[in-house]
C-alpha positions in Angstrom: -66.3 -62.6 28.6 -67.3 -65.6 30.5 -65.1 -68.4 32.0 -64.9 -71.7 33.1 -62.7 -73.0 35.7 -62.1 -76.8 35.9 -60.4 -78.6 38.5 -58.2 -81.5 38.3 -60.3 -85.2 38.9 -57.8 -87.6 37.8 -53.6 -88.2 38.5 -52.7 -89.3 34.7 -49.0 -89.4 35.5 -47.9 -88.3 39.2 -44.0 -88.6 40.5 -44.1 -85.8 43.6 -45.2 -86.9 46.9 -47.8 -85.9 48.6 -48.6 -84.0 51.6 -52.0 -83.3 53.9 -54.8 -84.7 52.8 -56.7 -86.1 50.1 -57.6 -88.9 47.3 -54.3 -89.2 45.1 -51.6 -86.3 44.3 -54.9 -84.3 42.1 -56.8 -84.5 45.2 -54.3 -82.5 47.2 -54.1 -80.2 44.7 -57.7 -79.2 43.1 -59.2 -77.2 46.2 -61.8 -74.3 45.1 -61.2 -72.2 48.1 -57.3 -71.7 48.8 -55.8 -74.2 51.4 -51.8 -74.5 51.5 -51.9 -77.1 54.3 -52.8 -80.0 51.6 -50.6 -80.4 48.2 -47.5 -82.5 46.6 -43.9 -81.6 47.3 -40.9 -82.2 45.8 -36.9 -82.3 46.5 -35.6 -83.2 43.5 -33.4 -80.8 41.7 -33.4 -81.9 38.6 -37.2 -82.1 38.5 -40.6 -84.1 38.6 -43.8 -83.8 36.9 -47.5 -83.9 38.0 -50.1 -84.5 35.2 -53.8 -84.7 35.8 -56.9 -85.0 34.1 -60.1 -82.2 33.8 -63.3 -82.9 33.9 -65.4 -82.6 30.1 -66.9 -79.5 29.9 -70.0 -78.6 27.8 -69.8 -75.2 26.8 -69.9 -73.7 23.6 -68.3 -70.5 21.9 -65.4 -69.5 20.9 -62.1 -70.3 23.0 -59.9 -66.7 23.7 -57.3 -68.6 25.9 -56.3 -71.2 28.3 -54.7 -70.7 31.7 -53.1 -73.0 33.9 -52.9 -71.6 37.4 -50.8 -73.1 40.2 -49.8 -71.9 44.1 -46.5 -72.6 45.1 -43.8 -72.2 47.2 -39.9 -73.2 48.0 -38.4 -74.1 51.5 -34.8 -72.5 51.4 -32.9 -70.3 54.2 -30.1 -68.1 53.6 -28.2 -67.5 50.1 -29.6 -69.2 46.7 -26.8 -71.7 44.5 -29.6 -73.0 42.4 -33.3 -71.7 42.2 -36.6 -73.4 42.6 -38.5 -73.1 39.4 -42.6 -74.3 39.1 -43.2 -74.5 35.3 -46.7 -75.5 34.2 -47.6 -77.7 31.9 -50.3 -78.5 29.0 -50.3 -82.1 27.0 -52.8 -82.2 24.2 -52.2 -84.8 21.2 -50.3 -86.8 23.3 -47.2 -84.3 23.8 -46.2 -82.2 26.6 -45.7 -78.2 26.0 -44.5 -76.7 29.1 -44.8 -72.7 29.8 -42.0 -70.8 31.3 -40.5 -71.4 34.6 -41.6 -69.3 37.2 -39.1 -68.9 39.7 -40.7 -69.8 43.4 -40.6 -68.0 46.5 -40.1 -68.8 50.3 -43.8 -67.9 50.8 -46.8 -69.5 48.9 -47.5 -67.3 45.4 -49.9 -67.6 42.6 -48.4 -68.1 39.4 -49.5 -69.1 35.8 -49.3 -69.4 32.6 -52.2 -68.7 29.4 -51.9 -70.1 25.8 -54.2 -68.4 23.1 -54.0 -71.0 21.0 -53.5 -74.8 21.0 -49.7 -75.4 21.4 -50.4 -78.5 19.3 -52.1 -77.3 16.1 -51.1 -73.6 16.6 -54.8 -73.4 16.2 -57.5 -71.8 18.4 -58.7 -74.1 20.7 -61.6 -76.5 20.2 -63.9 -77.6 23.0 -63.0 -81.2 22.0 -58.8 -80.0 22.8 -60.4 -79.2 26.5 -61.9 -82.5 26.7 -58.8 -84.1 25.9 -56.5 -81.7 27.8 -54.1 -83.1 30.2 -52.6 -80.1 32.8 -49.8 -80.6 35.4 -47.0 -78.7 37.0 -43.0 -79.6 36.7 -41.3 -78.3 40.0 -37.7 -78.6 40.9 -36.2 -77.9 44.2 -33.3 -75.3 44.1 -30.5 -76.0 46.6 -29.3 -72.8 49.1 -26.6 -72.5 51.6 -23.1 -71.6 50.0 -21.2 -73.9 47.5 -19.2 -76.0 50.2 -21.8 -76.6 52.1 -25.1 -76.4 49.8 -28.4 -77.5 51.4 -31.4 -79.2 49.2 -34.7 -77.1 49.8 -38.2 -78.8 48.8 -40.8 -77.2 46.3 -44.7 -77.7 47.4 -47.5 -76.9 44.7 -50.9 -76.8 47.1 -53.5 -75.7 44.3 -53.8 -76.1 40.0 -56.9 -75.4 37.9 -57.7 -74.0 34.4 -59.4 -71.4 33.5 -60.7 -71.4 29.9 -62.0 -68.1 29.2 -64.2 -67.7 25.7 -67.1 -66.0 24.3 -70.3 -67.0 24.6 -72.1 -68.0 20.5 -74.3 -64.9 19.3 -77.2 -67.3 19.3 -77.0 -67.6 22.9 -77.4 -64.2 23.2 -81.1 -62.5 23.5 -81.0 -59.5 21.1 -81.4 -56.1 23.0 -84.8 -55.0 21.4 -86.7 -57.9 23.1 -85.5 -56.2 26.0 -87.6 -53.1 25.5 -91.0 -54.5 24.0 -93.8 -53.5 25.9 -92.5 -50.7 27.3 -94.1 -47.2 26.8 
């Protein structure tokens, strides 16, 4: 089955700070080839949200599932009082659905998330949903040490992208017999 990955172009709504380089929080985070040294950050335990915009695609077919993928890490030495959690994040029809929260570690990890259907409608996917689909990533920053003496850690996302992974319309699809005319 084919895929399509799309990379954030746009912050929509963006709280974290940033760090490295690039254009805005999405262009710290939307790197093809892996690159940890660019990204947003956050030390807030209670939470912030990232939310970005995709570029429209123009495929066709049917729509199996969309993932949101994300690389992330948490800063923390010693014991854990709260963990670090990175939870992604779709909004289509102008609410928020967030996945589970995938507990971070103290080294950078891929994580993520797929919905098979649109968390909206509970319907499959349209390519119309994609062209409206908002992604983003809520991180909180766990806090480590001991209880008397607890120590704030920061959470850093350095990549997100989607991958949209559907099948390809019969019609685009040459039949095998054309493959063999001509032969003898």
């Amino acid at each position: 089955m084919p895929t399509l990955t799309l990379y954030p172009n746009a912050d929509e709504s963006v709280t974290m700070s940033q760090y490295g380089s690039g254009t805005g929080n999405y262009g710290r985070i939307n790197e093809t080839t892996q690159d940890d040294t660019n990204g947003v950050t956050t030390e807030n335990t209670t939470g912030q949200l990232d939310l970005y915009g995709l570029p429209d695609p123009s495929q066709d077919g049917t729509i199996n599932k969309v993932t949101v993928h994300f690389r992330a890490r948490w800063t923390y030495t010693g014991d854990i009082v709260t963990q670090s959690y990175g939870t992604p994040q779709v909004r289509i029809g102008g609410t928020t659905y967030s996945g589970t929260g995938q507990a971070l570690t103290v080294s950078f990890a891929s994580y993520n998330r797929s919905w098979t259907t649109n968390p909206n409608t509970e319907s499959a996917w349209t390519w119309q949903n994609i062209n409206d689909l908002i992604v983003g990533l809520y991180m909180n920053a766990g806090i480590y040490g001991d209880t008397k003496n607890p120590t704030l850690g920061a959470a850093y996302c350095s990549r997100l992208y989607v991958i949209v992974d559907y099948t390809e319309p019969v019609a685009n699809k040459l039949p095998m017999s054309l493959f063999f005319q001509g032969v003898r």
